[in-house]
N, C-alpha and C positions, 0 to 999 in steps of 0.2 A: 484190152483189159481182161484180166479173170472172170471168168463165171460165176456170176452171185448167186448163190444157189440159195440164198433166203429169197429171193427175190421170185426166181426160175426155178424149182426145186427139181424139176422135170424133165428130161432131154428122151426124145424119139430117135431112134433108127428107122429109117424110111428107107423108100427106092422114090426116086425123083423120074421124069416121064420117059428119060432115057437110060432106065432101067439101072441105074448106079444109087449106090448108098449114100446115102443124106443124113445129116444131123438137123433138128428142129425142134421149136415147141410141139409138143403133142397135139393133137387134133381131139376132138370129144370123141370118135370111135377109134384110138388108137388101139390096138391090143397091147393088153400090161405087157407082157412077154418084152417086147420093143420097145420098155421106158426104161428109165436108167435115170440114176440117184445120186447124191454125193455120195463119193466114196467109190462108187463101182464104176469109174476109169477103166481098171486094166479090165474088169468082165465083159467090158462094152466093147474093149481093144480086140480081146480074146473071140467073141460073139461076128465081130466086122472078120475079122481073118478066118474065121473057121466058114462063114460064109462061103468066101470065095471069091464074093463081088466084087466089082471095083467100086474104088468110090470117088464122088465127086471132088476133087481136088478144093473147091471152092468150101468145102464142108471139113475136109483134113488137112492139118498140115503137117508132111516129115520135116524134121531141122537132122540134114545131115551131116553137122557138119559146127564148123567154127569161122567166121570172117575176120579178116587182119584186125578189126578194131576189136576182138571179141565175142563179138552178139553171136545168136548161133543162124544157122544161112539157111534157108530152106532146100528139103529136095527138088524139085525140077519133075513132074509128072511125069508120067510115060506117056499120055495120050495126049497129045495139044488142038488147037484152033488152028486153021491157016494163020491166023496172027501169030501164034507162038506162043499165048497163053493156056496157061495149064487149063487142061480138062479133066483129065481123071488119073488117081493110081491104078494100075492093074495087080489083081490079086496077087503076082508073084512078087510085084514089088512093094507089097506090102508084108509078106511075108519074110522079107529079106529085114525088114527094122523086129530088132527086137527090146523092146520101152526100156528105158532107165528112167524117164518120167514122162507123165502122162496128164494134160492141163485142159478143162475146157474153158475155154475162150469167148469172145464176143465178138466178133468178125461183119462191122456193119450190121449192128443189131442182133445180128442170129449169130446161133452156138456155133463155135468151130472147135474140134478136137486137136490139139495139140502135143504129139509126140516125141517126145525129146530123145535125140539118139548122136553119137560120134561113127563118124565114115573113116574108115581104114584106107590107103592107099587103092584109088583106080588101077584096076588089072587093064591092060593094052593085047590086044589080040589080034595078029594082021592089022597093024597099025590102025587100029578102031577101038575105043575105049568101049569096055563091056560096062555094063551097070554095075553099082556098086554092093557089093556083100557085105552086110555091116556085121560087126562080131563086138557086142556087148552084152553084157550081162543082164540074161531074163529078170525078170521082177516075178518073182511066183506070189502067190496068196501065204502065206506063213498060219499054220495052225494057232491061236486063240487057247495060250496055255496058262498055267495057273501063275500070277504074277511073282515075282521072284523078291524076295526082301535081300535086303544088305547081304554080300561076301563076307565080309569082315566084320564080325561080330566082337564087340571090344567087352569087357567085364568090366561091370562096374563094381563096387567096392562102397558098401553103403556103412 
């Protein structure tokens, strides 16, 4: 489900014990710098990639993608578990999604960051599929300009 942000108005960027990025409730000595508000998605998106780090797979999710019924499919972590389960994105592969939307989430109780992206065709190299390069449209911050009234201004005739 969405992040109720009446509820949670609050989300941390943390490093968890093995050293990767985490989303969470804040803690009482959080530093503000690492809280994050409705509204500042893409700053929080922007903030996690300029980082570096990687982050916990269990705390982000990329959808790269589309499934035959629709829904959109998750990426697939770079780092796993001997099981196979995601552990973490690594920085280059989070660098490769670029948002068209950006959702926090509720992932068993705690926040998870949601990035919604379309995957272009897998490149094959030495018959070994390479990681995928997404190519969509940045989302920038838009200047906060003076509201614009009606184009078409009709004459009235009193």
């Amino acid at each position: 489900m969405l992040w109720d942000f009446d509820k949670y108005a609050r989300i941390e960027l943390a490093l968890n014990t093995s050293g990767r990025l985490i989303l969470r409730h804040p803690k009482a000595n959080a530093p503000e710098a690492n809280i994050y508000t409705k509204g500042q998605e893409q700053t929080l998106w922007r903030s996690i990639l300029k980082s570096g780090l990687d982050v916990d797979a269990s705390s982000v999710t990329l959808f790269d993608g589309l499934q035959e019924n629709g829904r959109l499919k998750a990426a697939e972590a770079a780092l796993t578990r001997d099981s196979g389960t995601a552990l973490a994105f690594e920085a280059w592969q989070l660098a490769a999604f670029k948002p068209v939307k950006i959702e926090m989430r509720v992932n068993y109780g705690k926040p998870q960051l949601a990035v919604m992206a379309v995957e272009r065709a897998p490149i094959v190299k030495n018959n070994r599929p390479v990681a995928p390069v997404l190519q969509i449209e940045r989302v920038e911050d838009k200047p906060q300009g003076k509201p614009q009234g009606p184009k078409n201004k009709i004459a009235r005739a009193d």
